[in-house]
Steps between C-alpha positions, in 0.01 A plus 500: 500500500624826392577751785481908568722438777838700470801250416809731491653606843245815573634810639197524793414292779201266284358125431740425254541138322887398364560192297817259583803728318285818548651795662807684530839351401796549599840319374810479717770222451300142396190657683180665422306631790154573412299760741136384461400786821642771590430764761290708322334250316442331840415807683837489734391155609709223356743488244501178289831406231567150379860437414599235302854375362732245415769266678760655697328869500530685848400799653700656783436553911274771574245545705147741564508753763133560493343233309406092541561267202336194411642260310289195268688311293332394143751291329848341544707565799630811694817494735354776750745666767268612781653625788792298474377194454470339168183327326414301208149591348312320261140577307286577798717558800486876683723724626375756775750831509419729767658850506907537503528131437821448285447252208584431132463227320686260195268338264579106438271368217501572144153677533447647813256728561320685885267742595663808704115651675661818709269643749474820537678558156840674462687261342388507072706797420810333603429205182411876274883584660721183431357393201407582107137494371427230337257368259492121533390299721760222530827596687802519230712202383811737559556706780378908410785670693519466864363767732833672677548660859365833336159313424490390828587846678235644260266288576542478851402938442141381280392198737471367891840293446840498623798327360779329798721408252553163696632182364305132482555161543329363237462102529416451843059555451297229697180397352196679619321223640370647822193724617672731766280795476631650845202714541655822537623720208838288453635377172396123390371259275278248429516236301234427218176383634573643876362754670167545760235303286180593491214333295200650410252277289722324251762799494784501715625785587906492605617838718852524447521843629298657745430811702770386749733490219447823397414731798123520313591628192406149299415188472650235217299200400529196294157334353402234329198302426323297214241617246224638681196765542586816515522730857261771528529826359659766757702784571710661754534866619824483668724243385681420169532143352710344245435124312792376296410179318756245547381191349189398346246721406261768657182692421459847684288745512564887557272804429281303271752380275589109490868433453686158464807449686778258383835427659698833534233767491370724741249715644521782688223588745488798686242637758141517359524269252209204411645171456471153554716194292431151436744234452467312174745275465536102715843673692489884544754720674497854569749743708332773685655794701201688696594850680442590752564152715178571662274334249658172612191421774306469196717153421464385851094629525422302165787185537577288774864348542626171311728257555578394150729588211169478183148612525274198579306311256159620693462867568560594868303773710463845352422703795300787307276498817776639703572758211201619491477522885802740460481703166479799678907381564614376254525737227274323305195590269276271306383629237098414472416458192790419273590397162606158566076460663430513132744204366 
């Protein structure tokens, strides 16, 4: 279905829709970072860049003064550097980056790609700093020359990032195979499939990052589910939400338009918006970041928690009873008589 929705990076905070490749791009070394939000397009929210790149690629120690970084790798594997220790991350796994955490990271496969989601959003001009426009969307078979210490010092004047200059020891990463969130805003990771699991109906609901994490500012959470019907129409005053399609294949809703969501595109929803999605596919997954962190009693309102690693083959509860009970709460308003009443 053909869509109004915008599909180039827009230069106000809006719904916007961006297809897998969509964006800005920027080329520096074997690596194309792509910013799919920004903070204006966001509205000083979140920042969102996916950076992709061949074997061997690095990028050097720095860290955030002022803003948290998460981390979601899509493909191959990333040698991270967080805080001194060193972690292997394949499709899946997160990394949680508070403020002034030193990190950097080595790329190992022969496609590698993450999602860099940067909360409140001071980070994008530093990939408009180090690196060249670009108009493709694969990263180069040769290296485009290298971004220098004067990148780095320039960017470090355009974006929330500072430089050390320190030295790694590549080679020594464990495997992320571990859920340690530590509850507090610390660095950490989790390995694919972890995180506080929460099922509602037949969708389960993984929160890899929550208010704790993040002093309030966001939540981060993982989704999947199998085809399905699709959740009622709604919107939110306060808070802004995000749904990057990871696998499979998603129908949403958003200001009367319907939009189809394959792996790699995204929608940007900002307060005020209608929406509702369906998943369409046997095996769906979808990222989310939601800011402010305070829309994450809605998960624990509609879920309840679950002990295992798939959604179940029969639905489980889905507690809209105790969502209703507390809409006045939760941010959340139903919209009466929607679209989707029609289907």
């Amino acid at each position: 279905m053909m869509t109004q929705f915008q599909t180039t990076l827009p230069k106000e905070c809006k719904a916007y829709l961006l297809r897998r490749g969509d964006g800005e791009r920027y080329v520096f070394g074997r690596q194309v970072a792509t910013i799919i939000a920004d903070a204006v397009s966001s509205g000083g929210v979140f920042e969102l860049a996916t950076i992709a790149g061949g074997k061997g690629e690095q990028f050097p120690v720095h860290l955030h003064e002022n803003t948290y970084e998460s981390i979601l790798v899509l493909e191959g594997r990333v040698e991270l550097m967080l805080d001194g220790d060193y972690y292997l991350l394949t499709a899946g796994d997160y990394a949680h980056i508070p403020p002034g955490t030193k990190h950097a990271y080595r790329l190992m496969g022969h496609r590698n790609a993450f999602a860099s989601y940067t909360v409140p959003g001071g980070v994008s001009n530093m990939y408009r700093t180090i690196g060249d426009a670009y108009s493709f969307v694969e990263p180069p078979a040769e290296a485009h020359p290298n971004f220098d210490d004067g990148h780095l010092e320039r960017a470090a004047r355009t974006a929330d990032v500072r430089f050390t200059g320190e030295q790694v020891e590549w080679g020594t990463a464990i495997a992320a195979d571990h859920a340690n969130n530590p509850g507090t805003a610390a660095p950490y990771v989790i390995e694919n499939g972890e995180g506080e699991r929460l099922l509602t109906g037949d969708q389960l609901h993984r929160l890899v990052a929550s208010q704790k994490n993040t002093n309030g500012d966001y939540i981060f959470i993982l989704s999947d589910g199998p085809k399905g019907d699709p959740i009622v129409e709604h919107y939110h005053e306060h808070h802004t939400e995000t749904f990057f399609c990871l696998q499979g294949q998603m129908t949403m809703w958003a200001n009367g338009e319907e939009i189809v969501l394959f792996p790699g595109d995204f929608l940007h929803v900002p307060p005020g918006t209608v929406h509702a999605y369906r998943l369409d596919t046997h095996y769906t997954k979808v990222a989310g970041l939601l800011a402010s962190g305070l829309f994450e009693p809605f998960f624990r309102t509609l879920g309840e928690p679950y002990e295992h690693y798939t959604f179940p083959a029969v639905p489980g509860p889905l507690r809209m009873d105790r969502v209703m009970a507390n809409m006045a709460n939760l941010d959340l308003n139903v919209v009466a008589k929607s679209p989707l009443d029609r289907k």
